[in-house]
N, C-alpha and C positions, 0 to 999 in steps of 0.2 A: 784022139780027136773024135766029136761026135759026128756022125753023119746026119744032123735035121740039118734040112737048111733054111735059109731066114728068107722070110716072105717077101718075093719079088715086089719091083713096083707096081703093075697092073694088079694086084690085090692088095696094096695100100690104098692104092687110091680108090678099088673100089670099096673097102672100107669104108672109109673116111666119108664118100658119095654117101652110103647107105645111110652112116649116122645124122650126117647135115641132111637128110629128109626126114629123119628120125624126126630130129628136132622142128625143122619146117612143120613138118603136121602135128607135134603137139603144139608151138605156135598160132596155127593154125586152128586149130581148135579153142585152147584159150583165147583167143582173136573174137571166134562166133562166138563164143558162150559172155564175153564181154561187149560185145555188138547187139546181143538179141538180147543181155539184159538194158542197156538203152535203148533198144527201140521200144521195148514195152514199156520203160518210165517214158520213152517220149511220147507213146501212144495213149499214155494216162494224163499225160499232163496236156494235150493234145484236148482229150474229151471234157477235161473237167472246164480249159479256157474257151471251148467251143459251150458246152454250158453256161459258163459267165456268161458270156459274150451273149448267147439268146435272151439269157434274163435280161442283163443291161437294155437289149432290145424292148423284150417288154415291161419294163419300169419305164423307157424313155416314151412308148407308144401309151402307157396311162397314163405318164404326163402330158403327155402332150394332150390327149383326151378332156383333160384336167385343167388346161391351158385354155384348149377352146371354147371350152364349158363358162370359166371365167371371163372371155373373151366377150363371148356373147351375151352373160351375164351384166357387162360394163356396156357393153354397146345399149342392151335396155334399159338400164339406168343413165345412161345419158341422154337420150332420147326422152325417157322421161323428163328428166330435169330440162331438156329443150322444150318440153310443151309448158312443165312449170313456168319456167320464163317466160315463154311465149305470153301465154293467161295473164302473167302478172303485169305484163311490160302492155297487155291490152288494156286489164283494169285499172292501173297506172294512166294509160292515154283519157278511157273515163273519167279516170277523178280531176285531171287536168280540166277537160270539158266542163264539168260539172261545177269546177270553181268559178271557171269563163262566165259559167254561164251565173251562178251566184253573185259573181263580179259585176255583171250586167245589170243582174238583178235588186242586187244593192243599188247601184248605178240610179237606177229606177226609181227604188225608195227615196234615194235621198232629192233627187229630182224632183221627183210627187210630193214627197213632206215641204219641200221648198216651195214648191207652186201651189201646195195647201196654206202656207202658211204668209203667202203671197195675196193669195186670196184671200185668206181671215183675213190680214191687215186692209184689202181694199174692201173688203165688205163691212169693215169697221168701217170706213173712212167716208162709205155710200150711204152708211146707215146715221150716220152724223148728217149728211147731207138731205137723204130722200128717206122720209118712213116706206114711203112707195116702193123701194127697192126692197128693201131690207126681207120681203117673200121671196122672192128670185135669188139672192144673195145666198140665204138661209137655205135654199135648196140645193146653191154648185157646194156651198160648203158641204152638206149632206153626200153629195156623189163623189165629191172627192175623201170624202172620209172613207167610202164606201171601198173606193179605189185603193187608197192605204192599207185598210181592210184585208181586200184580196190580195194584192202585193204582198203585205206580210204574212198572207195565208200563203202564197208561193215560194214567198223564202222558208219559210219554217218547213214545207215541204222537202225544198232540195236542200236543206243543210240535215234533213232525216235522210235524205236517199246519200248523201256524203258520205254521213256516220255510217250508213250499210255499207258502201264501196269501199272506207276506208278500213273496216274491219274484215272486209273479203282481203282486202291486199293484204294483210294483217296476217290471216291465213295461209295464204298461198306461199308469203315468204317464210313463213313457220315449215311450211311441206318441203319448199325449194331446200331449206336449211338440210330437213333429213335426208332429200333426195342426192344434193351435194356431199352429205357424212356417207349415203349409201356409197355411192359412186367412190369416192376415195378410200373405204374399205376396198370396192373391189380390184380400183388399180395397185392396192397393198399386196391384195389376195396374188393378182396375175405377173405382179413382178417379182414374188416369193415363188410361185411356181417356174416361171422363165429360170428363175437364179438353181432351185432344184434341178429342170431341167437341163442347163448349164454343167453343173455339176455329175449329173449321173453320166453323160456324154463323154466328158472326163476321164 
């Protein structure tokens, strides 16, 4: 028979202790060396969406720049085209006027032509009557001619100051046209950049 003898149990088991730490610590090790390789993927992917993220910042702060820019650009062209109207809807109330008044003034004419021709026939009819009159007669005709005269020097006046007024408005609604195409570019412009905007926020 041999005399070794077989290894008690307190040096089994410390064995066996020794080796399950063995193990524990290269575990343990493979553990950190897999933990610290994702922290530094996470700390890269960390930097690069902390990057993004300042850009997106400042792409959203130039639009927006870009927005108010627009903004204000529409605000002055509306404004404009408010005073376009404005002018037109005043030179509009002139030429109203101005027809009143031509209206009148026709009014006038045809009154005078009447009360001339009123008078021609009674001055015919005085001068059948009275050679005597017929000097007196021969003069109202004269002042009423004279009358007609001016009258129709008055109308031909305001139907020239019409045709100015009427070609002033002529213009203005020719400007108000561009100022109205300006304006609806720019509400084009500000709701393309809003929609940008929209989107880069996104």
């Amino acid at each position: 028979m041999s005399d070794v003898k077989p290894p008690s149990a307190p040096q089994k088991q410390k064995s066996a202790a020794s080796t399950f730490l063995g193990l524990l610590a290269v575990a343990a090790i493979v553990a950190a060396i897999i933990l610290g390789t994702k922290v530094h993927a996470l700390g890269a992917s960390v930097a690069t969406t902390q990057s993004d993220l300042t850009q997106a910042r400042d792409d959203a702060a130039r639009l927006q720049t870009q927005l108010d820019s627009a903004k204000t650009d529409g605000a002055q062209l509306q404004r404009q085209l408010a005073d376009s109207q404005a002018a037109a809807a005043a030179l509009k109330q002139q030429e109203e006027a101005h027809k009143a008044e031509l209206a009148q003034l026709s009014q006038q004419l045809q009154k005078t032509t009447a009360e001339s021709a009123r008078m021609r026939k009674d001055a015919e009819s005085r001068l059948t009557q009275s050679a005597a009159q017929s000097s007196a007669l021969q003069e109202q005709l004269g002042n009423a001619k004279s009358e007609v005269a001016n009258l129709e020097t008055e109308l031909s006046d305001s139907q020239a100051a019409t045709a100015k007024l009427q070609a002033q408005l002529k213009d203005f609604r020719s400007r108000s046209s561009v100022l109205a195409m300006q304006l609806k570019n720019a509400n084009t412009q500000i709701t393309q950049l809003e929609a940008q905007k929209k989107k880069s926020l996104w």
